[in-house]
PDB file of N, H, CA, C and O in Angstrom:
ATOM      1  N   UNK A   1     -45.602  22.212 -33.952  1.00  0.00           N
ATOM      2  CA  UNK A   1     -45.305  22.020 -35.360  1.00  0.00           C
ATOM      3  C   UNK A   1     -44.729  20.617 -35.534  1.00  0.00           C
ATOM      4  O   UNK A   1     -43.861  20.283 -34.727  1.00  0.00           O
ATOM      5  N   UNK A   2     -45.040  19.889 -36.331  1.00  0.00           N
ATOM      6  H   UNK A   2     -45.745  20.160 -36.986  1.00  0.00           H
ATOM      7  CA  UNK A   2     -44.217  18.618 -36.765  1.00  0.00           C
ATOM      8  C   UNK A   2     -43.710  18.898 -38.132  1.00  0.00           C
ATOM      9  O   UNK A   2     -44.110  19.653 -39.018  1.00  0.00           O
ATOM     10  N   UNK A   3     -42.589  17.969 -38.038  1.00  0.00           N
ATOM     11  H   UNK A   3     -42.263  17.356 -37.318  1.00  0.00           H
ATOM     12  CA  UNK A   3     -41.418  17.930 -38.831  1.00  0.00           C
ATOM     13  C   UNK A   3     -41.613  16.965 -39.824  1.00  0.00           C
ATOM     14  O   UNK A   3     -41.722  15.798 -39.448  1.00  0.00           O
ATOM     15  N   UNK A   4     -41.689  17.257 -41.193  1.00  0.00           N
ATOM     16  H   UNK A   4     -41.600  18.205 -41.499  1.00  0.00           H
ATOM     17  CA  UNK A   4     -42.023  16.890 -42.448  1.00  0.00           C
ATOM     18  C   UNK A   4     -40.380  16.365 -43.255  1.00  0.00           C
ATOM     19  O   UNK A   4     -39.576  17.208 -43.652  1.00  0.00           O
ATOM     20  N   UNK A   5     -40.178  15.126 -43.352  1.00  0.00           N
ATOM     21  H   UNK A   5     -40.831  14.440 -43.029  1.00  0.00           H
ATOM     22  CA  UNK A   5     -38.517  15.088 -44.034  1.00  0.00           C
ATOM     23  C   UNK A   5     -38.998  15.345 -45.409  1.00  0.00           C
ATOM     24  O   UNK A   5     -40.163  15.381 -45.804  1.00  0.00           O
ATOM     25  N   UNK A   6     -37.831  15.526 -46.112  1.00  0.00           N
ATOM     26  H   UNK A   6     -36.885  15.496 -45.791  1.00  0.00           H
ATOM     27  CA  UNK A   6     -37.975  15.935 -47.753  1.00  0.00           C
ATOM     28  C   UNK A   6     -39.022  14.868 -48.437  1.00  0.00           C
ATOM     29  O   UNK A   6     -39.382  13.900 -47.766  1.00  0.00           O
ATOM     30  N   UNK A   7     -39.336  14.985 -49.301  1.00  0.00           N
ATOM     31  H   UNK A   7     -39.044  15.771 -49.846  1.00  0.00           H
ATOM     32  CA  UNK A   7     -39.981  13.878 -50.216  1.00  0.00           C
ATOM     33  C   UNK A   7     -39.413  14.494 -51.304  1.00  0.00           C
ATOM     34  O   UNK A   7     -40.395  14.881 -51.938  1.00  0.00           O
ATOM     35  N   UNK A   8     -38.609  14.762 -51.800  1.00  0.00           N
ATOM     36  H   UNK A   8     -37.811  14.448 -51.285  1.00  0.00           H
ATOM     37  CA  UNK A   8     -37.730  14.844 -52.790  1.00  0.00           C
ATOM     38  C   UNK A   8     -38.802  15.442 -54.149  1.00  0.00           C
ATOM     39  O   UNK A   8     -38.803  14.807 -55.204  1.00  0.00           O
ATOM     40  N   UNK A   9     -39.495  16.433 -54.024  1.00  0.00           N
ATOM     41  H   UNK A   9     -39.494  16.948 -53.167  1.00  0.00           H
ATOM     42  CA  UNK A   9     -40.065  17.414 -54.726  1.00  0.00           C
ATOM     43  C   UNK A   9     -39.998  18.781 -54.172  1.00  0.00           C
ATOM     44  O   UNK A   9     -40.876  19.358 -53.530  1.00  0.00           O
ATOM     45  N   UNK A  10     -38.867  19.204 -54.500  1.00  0.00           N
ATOM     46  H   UNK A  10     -38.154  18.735 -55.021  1.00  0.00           H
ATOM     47  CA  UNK A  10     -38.231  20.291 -53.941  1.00  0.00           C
ATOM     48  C   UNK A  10     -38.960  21.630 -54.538  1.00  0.00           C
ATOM     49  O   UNK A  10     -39.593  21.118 -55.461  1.00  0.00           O
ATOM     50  N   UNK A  11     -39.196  22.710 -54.573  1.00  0.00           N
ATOM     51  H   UNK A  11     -38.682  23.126 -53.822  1.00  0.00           H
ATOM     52  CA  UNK A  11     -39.637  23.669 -54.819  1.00  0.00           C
ATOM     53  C   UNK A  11     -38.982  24.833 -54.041  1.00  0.00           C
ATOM     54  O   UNK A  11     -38.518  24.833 -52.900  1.00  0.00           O
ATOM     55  N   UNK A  12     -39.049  25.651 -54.795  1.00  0.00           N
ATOM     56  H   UNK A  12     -39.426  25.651 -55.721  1.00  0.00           H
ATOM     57  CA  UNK A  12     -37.644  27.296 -54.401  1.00  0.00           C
ATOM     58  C   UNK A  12     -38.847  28.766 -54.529  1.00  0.00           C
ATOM     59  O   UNK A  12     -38.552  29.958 -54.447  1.00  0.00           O
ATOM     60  N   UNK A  13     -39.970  28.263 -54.710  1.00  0.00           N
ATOM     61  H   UNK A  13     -40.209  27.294 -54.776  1.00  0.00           H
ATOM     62  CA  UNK A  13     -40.595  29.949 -54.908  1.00  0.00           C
ATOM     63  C   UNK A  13     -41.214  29.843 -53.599  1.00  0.00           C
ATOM     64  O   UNK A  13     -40.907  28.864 -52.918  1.00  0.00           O
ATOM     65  N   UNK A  14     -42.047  30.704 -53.130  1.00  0.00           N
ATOM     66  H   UNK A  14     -42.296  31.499 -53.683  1.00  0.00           H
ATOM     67  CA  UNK A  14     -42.292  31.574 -51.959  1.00  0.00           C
ATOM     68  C   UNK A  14     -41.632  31.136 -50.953  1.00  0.00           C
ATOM     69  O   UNK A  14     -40.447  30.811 -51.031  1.00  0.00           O
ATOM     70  N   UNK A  15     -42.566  31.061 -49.528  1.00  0.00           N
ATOM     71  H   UNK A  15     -43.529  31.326 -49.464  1.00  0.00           H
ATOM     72  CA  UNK A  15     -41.476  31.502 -48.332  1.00  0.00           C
ATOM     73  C   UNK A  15     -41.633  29.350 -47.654  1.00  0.00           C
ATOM     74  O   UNK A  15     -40.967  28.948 -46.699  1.00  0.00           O
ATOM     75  N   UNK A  16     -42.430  28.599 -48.301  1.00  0.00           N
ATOM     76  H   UNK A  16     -42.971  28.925 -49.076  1.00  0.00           H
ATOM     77  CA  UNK A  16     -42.333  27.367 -48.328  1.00  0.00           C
ATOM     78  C   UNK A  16     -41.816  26.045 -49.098  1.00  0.00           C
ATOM     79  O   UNK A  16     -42.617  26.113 -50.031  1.00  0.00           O
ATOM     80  N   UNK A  17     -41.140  25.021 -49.348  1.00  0.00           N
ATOM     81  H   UNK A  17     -40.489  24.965 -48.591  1.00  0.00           H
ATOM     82  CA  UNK A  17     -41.101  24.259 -50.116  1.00  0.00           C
ATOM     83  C   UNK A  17     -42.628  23.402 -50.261  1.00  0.00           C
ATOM     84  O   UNK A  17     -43.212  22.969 -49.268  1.00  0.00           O
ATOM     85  N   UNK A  18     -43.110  23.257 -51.562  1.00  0.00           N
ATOM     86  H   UNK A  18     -42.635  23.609 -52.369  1.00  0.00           H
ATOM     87  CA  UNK A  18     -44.491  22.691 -51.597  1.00  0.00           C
ATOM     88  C   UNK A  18     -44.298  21.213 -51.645  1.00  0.00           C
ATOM     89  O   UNK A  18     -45.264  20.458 -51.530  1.00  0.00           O
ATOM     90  N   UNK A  19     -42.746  20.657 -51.857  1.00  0.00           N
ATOM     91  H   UNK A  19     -41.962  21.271 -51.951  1.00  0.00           H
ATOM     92  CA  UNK A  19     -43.216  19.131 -51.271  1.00  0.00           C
ATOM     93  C   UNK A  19     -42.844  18.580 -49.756  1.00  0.00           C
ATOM     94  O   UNK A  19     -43.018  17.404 -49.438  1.00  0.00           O
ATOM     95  N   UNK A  20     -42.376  19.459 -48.977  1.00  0.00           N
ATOM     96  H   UNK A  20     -42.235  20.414 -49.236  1.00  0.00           H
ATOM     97  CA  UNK A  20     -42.565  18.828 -47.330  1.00  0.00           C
ATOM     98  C   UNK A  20     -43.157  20.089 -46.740  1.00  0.00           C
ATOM     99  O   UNK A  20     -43.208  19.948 -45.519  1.00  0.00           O
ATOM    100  N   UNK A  21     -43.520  21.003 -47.037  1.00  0.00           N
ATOM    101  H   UNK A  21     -43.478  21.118 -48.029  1.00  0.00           H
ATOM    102  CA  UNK A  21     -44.447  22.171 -46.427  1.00  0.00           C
ATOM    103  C   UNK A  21     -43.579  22.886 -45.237  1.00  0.00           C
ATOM    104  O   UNK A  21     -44.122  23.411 -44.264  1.00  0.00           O
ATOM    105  N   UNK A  22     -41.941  22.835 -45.468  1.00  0.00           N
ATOM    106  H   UNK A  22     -41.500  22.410 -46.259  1.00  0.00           H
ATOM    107  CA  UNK A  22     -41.351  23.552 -44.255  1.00  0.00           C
ATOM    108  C   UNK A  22     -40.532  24.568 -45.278  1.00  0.00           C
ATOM    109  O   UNK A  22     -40.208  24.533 -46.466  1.00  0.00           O
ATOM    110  N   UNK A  23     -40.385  25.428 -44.249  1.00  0.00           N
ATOM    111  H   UNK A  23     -40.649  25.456 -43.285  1.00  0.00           H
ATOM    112  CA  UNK A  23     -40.028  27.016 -44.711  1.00  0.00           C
ATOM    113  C   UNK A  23     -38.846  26.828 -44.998  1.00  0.00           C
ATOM    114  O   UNK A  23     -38.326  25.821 -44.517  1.00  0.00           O
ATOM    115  N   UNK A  24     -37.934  27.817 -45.964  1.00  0.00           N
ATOM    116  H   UNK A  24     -38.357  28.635 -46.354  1.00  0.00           H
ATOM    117  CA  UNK A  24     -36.671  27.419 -46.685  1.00  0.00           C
ATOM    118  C   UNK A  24     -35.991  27.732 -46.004  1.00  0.00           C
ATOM    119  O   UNK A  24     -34.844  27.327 -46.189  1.00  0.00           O
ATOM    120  N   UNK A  25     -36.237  28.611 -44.831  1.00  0.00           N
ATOM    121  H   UNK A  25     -37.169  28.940 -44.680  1.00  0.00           H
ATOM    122  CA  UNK A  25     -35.017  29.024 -43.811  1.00  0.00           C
ATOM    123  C   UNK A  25     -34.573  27.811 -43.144  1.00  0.00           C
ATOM    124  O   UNK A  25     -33.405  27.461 -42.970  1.00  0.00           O
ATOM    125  N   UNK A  26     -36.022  26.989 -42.662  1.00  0.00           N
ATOM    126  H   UNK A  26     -36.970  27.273 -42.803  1.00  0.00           H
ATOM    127  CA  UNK A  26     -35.528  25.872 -41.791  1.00  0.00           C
ATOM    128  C   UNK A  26     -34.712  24.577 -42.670  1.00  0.00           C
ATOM    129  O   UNK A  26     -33.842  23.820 -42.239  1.00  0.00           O
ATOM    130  N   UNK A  27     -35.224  24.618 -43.815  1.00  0.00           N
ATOM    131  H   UNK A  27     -35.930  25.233 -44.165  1.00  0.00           H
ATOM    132  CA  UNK A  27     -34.269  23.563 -45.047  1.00  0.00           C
ATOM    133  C   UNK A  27     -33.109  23.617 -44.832  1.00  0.00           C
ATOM    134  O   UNK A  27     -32.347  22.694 -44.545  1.00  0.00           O
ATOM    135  N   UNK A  28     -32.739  25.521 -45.049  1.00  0.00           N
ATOM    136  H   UNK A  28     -33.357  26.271 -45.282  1.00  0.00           H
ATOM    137  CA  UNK A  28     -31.274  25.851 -44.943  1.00  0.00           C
ATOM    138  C   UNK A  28     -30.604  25.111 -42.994  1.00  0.00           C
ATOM    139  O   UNK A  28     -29.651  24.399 -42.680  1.00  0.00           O
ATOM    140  N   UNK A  29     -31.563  25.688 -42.293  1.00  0.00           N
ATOM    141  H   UNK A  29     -32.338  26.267 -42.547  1.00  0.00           H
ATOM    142  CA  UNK A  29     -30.829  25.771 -41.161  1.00  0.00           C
ATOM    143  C   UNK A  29     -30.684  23.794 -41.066  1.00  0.00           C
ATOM    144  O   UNK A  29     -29.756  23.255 -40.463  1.00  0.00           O
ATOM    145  N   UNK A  30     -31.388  23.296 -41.524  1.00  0.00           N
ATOM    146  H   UNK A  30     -32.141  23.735 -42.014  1.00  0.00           H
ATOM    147  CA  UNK A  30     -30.909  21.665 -41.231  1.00  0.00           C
ATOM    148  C   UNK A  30     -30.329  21.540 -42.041  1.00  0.00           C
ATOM    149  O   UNK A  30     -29.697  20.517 -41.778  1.00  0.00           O
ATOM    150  N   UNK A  31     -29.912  22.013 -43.357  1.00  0.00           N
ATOM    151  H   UNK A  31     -30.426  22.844 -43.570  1.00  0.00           H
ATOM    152  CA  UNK A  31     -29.065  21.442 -43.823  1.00  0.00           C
ATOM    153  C   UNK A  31     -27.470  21.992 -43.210  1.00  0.00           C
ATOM    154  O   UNK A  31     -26.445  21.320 -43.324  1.00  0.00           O
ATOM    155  N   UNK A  32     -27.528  23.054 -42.695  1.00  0.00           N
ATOM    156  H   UNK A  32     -28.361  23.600 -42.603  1.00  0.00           H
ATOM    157  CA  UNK A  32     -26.182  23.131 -42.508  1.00  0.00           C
ATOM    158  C   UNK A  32     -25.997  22.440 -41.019  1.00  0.00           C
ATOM    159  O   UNK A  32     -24.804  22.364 -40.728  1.00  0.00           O
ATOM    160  N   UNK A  33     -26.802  21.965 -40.096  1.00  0.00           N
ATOM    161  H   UNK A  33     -27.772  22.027 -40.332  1.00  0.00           H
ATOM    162  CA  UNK A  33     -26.408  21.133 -39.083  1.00  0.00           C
ATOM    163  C   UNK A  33     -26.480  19.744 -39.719  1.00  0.00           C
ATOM    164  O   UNK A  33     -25.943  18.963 -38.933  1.00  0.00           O
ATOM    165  N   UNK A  34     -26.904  19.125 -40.781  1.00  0.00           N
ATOM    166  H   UNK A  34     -27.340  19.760 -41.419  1.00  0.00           H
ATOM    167  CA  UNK A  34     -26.226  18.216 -41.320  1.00  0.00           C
ATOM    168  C   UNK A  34     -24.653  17.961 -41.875  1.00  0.00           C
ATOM    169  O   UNK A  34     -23.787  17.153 -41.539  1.00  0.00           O
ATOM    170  N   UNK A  35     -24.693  18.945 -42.801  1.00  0.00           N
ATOM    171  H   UNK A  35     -25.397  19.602 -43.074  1.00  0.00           H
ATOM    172  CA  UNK A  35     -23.679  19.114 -43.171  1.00  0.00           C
ATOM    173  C   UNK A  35     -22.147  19.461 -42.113  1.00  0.00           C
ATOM    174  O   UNK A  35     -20.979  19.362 -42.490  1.00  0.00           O
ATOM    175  N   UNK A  36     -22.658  19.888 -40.702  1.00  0.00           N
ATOM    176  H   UNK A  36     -23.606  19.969 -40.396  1.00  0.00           H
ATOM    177  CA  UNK A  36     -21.384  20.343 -39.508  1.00  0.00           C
ATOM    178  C   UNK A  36     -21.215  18.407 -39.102  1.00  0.00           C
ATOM    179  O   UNK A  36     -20.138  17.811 -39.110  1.00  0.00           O
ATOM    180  N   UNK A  37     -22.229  17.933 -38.866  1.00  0.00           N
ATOM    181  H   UNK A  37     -23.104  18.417 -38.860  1.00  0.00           H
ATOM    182  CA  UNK A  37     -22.389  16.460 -38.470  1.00  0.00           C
ATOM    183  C   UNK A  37     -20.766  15.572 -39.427  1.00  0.00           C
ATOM    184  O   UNK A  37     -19.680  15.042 -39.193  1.00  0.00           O
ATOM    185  N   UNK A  38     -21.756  15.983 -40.620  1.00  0.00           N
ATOM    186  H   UNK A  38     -22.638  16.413 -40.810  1.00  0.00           H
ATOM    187  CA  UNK A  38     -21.249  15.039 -41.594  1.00  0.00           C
ATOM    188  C   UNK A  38     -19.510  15.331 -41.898  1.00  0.00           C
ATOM    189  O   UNK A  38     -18.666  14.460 -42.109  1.00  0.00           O
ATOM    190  N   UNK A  39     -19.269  16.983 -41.838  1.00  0.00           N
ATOM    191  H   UNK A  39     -19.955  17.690 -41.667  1.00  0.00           H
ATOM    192  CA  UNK A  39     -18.176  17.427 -41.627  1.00  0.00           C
ATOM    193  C   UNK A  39     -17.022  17.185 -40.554  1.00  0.00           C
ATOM    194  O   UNK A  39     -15.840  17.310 -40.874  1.00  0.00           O
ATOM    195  N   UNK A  40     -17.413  16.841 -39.287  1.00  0.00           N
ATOM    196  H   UNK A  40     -18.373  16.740 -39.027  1.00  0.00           H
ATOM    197  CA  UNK A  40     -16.925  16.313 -38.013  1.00  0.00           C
ATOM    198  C   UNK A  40     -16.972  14.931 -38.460  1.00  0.00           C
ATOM    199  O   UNK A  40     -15.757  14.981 -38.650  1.00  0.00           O
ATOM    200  N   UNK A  41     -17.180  14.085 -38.703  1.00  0.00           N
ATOM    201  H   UNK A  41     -18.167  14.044 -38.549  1.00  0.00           H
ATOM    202  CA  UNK A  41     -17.133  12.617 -38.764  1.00  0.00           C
ATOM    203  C   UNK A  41     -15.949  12.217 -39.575  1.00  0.00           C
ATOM    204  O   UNK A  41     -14.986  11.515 -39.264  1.00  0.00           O
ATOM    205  N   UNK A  42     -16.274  12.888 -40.798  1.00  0.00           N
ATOM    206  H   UNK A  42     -17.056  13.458 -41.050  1.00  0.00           H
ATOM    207  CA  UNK A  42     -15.368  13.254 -41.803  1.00  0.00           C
ATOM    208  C   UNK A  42     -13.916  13.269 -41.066  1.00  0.00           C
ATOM    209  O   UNK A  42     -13.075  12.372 -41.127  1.00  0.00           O
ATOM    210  N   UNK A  43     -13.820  14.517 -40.345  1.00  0.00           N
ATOM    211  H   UNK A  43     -14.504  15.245 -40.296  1.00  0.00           H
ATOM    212  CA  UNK A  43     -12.810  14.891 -39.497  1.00  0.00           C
ATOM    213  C   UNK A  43     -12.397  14.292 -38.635  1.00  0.00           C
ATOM    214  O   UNK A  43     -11.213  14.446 -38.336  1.00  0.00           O
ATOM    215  N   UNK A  44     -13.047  13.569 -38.059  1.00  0.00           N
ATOM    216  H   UNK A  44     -14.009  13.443 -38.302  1.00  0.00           H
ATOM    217  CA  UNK A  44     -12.564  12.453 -36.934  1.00  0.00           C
ATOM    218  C   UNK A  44     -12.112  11.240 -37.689  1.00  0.00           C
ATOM    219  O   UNK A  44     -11.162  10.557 -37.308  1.00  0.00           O
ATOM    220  N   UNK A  45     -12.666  11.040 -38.543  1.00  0.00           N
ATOM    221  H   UNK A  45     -13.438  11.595 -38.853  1.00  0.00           H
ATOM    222  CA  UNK A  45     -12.148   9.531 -39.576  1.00  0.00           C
ATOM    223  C   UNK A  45     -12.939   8.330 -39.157  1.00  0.00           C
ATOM    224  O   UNK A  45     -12.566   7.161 -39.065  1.00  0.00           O
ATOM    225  N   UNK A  46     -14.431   9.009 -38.857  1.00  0.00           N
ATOM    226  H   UNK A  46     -14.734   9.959 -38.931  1.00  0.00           H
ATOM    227  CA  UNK A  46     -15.297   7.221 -37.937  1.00  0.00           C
ATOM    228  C   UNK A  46     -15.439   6.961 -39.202  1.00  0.00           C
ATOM    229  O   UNK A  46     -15.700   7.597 -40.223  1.00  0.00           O
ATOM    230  N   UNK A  47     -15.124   5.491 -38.803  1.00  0.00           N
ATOM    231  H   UNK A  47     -14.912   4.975 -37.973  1.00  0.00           H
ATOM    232  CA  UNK A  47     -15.139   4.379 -39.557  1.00  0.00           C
ATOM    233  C   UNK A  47     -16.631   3.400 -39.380  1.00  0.00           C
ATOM    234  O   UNK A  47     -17.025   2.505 -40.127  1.00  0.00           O
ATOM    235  N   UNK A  48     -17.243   3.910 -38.169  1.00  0.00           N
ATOM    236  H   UNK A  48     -16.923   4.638 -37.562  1.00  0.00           H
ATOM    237  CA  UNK A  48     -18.500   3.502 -37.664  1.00  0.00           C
ATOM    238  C   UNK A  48     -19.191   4.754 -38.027  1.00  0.00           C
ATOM    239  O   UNK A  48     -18.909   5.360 -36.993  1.00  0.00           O
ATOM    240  N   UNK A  49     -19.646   5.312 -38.477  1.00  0.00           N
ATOM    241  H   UNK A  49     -19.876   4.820 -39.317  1.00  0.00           H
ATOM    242  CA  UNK A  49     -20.640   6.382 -38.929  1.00  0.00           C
ATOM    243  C   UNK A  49     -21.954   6.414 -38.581  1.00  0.00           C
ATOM    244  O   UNK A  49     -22.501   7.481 -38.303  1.00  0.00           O
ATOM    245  N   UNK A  50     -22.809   4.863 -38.554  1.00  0.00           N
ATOM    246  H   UNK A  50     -22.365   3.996 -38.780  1.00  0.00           H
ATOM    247  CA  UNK A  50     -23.937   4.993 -38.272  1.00  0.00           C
ATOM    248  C   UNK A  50     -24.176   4.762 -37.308  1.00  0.00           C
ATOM    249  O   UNK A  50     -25.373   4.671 -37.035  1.00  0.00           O
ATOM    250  N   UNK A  51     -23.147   4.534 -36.234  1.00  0.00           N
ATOM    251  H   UNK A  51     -22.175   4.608 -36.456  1.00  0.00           H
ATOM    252  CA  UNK A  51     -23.468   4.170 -34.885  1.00  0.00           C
ATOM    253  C   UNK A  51     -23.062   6.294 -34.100  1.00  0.00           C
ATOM    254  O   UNK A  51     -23.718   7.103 -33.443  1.00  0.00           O
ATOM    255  N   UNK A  52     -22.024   6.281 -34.563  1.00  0.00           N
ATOM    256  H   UNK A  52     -21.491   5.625 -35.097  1.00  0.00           H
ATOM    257  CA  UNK A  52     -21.852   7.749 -34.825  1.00  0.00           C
ATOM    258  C   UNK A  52     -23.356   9.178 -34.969  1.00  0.00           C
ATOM    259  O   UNK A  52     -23.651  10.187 -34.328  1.00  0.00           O
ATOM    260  N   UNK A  53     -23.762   8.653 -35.844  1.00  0.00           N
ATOM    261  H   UNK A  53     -23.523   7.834 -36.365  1.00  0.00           H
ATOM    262  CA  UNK A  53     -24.780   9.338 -36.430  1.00  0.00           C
ATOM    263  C   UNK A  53     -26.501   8.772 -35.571  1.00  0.00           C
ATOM    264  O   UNK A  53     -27.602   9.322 -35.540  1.00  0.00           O
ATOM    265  N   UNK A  54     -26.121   7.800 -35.137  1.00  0.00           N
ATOM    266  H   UNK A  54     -25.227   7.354 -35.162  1.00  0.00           H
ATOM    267  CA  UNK A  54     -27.285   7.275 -34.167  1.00  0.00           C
ATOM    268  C   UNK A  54     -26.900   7.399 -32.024  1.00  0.00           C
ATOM    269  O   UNK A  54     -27.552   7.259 -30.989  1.00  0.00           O
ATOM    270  N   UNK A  55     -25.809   7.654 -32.325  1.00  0.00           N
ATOM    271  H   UNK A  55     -25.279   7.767 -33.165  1.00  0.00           H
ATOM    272  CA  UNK A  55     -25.453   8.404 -31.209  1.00  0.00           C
ATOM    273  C   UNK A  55     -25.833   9.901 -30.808  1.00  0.00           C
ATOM    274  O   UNK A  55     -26.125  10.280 -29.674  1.00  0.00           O
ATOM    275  N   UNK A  56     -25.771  10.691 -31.987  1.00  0.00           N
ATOM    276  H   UNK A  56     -25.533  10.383 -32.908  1.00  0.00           H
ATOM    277  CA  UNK A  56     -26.118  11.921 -32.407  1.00  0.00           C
ATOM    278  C   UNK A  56     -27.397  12.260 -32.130  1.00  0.00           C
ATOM    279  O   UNK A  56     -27.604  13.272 -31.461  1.00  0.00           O
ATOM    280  N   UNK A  57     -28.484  11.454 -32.606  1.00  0.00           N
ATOM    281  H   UNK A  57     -28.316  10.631 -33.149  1.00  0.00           H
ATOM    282  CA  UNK A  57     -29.537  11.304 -32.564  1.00  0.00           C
ATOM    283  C   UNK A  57     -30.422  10.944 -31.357  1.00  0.00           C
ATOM    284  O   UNK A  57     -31.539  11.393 -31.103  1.00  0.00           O
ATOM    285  N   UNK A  58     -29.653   9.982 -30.618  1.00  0.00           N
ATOM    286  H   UNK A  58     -28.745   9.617 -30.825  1.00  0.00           H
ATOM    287  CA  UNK A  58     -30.379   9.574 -29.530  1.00  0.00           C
ATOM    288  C   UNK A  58     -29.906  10.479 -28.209  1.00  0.00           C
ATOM    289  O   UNK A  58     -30.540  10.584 -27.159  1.00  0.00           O
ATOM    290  N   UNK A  59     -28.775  11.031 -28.493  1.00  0.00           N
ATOM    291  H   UNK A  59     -28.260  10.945 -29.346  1.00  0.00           H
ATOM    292  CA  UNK A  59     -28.057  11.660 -26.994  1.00  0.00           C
ATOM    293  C   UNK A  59     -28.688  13.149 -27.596  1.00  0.00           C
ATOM    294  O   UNK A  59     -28.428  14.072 -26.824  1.00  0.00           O
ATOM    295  N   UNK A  60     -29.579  13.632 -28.994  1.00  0.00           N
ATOM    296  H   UNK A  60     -29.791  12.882 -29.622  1.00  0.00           H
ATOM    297  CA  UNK A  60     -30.718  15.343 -29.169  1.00  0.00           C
ATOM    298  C   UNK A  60     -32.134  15.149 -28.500  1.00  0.00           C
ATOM    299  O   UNK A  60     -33.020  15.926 -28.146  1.00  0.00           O
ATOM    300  N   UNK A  61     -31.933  13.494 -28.472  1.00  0.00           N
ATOM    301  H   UNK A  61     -31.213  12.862 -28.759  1.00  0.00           H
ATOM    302  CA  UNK A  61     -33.652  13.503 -28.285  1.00  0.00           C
ATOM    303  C   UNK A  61     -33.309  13.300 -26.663  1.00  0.00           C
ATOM    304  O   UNK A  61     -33.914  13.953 -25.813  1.00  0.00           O
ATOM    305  N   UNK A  62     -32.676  12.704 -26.454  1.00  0.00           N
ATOM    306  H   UNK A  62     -32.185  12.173 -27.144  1.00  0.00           H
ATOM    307  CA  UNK A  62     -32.734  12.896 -24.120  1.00  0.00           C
ATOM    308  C   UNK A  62     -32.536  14.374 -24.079  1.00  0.00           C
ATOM    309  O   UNK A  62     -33.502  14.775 -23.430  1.00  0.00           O
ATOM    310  N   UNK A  63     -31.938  15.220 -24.359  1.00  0.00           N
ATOM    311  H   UNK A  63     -31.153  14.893 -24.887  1.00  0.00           H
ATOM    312  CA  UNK A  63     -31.499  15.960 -24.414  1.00  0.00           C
ATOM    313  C   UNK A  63     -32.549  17.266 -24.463  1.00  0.00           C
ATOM    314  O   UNK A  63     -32.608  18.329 -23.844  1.00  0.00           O
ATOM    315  N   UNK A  64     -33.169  16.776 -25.283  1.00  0.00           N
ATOM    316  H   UNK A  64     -33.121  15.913 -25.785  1.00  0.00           H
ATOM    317  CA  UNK A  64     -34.872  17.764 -26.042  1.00  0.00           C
ATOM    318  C   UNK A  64     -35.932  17.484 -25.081  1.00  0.00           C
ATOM    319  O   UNK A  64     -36.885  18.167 -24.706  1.00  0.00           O
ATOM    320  N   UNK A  65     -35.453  16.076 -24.714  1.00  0.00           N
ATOM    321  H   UNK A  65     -34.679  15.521 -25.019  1.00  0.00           H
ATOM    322  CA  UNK A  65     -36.897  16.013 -23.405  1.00  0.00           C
ATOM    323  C   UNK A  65     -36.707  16.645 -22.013  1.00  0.00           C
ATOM    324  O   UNK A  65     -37.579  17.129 -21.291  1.00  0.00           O
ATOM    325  N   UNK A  66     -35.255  16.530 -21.768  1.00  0.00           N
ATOM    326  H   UNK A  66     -34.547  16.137 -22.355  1.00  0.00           H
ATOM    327  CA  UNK A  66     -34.905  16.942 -20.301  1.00  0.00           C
ATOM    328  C   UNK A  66     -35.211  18.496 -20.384  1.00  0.00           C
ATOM    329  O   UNK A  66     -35.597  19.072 -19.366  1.00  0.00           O
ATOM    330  N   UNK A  67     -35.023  19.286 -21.744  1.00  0.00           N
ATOM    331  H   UNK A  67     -34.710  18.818 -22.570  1.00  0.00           H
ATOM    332  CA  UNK A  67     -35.563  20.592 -21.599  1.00  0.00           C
ATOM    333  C   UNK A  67     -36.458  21.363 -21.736  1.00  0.00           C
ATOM    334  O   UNK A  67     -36.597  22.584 -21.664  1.00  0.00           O
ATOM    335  N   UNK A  68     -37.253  20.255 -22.010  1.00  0.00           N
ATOM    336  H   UNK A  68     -37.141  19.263 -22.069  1.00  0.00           H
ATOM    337  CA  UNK A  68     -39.303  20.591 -22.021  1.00  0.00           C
ATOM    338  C   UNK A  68     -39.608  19.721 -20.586  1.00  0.00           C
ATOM    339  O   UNK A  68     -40.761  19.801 -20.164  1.00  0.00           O
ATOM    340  N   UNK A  69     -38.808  19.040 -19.951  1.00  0.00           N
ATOM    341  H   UNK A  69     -37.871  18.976 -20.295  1.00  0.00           H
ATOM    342  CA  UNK A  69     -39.235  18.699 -18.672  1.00  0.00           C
ATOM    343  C   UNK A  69     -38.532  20.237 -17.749  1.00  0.00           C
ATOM    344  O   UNK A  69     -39.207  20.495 -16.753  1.00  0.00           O
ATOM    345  N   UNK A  70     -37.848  20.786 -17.879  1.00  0.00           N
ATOM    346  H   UNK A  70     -37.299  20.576 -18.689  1.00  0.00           H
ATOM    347  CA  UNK A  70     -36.773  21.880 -17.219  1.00  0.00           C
ATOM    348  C   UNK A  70     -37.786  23.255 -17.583  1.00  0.00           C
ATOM    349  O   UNK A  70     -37.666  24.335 -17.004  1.00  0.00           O
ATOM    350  N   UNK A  71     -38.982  22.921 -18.856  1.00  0.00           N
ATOM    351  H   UNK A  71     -39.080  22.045 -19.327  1.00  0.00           H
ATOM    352  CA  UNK A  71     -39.727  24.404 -19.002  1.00  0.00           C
ATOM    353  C   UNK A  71     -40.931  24.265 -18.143  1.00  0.00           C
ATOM    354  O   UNK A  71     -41.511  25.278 -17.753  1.00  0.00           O
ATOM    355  N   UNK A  72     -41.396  22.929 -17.783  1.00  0.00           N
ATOM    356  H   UNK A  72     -40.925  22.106 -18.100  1.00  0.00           H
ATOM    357  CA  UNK A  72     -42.704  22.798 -17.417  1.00  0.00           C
ATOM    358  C   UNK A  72     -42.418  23.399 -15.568  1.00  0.00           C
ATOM    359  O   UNK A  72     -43.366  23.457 -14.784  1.00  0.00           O
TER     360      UNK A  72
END
């Protein structure tokens, strides 16, 4: 499956949003691991955020590969 970000034509009826074509469960479930992100930063008081938030990012993706290398 690939991952579609918002395009900001949101839609709420059936079991898809019709402007990024991902299911509302998964909307919900990223938005609330955004929102824990954004909440911890908050909480820590970084003053660097995007190095923060690109730390985040780069230490899911080693992270995502070492465990599709660990399934094969």
């Amino acid at each position: 499956m690939k991952f579609t970000p918002c395009q900001d034509r949101c839609t709420h009826e059936g079991s898809h949003c019709q402007g990024c074509g991902r299911s509302h469960e998964e909307i919900g479930a990223t938005k609330q691991m955004v929102d824990a992100i954004v909440a911890y930063a908050l909480q820590m008081g970084y003053e660097n955020v995007e190095e923060f938030t690109q730390y985040i990012g780069n230490k899911s993706l080693k992270k995502y590969h070492k465990a599709l290398a660990l399934r094969d």
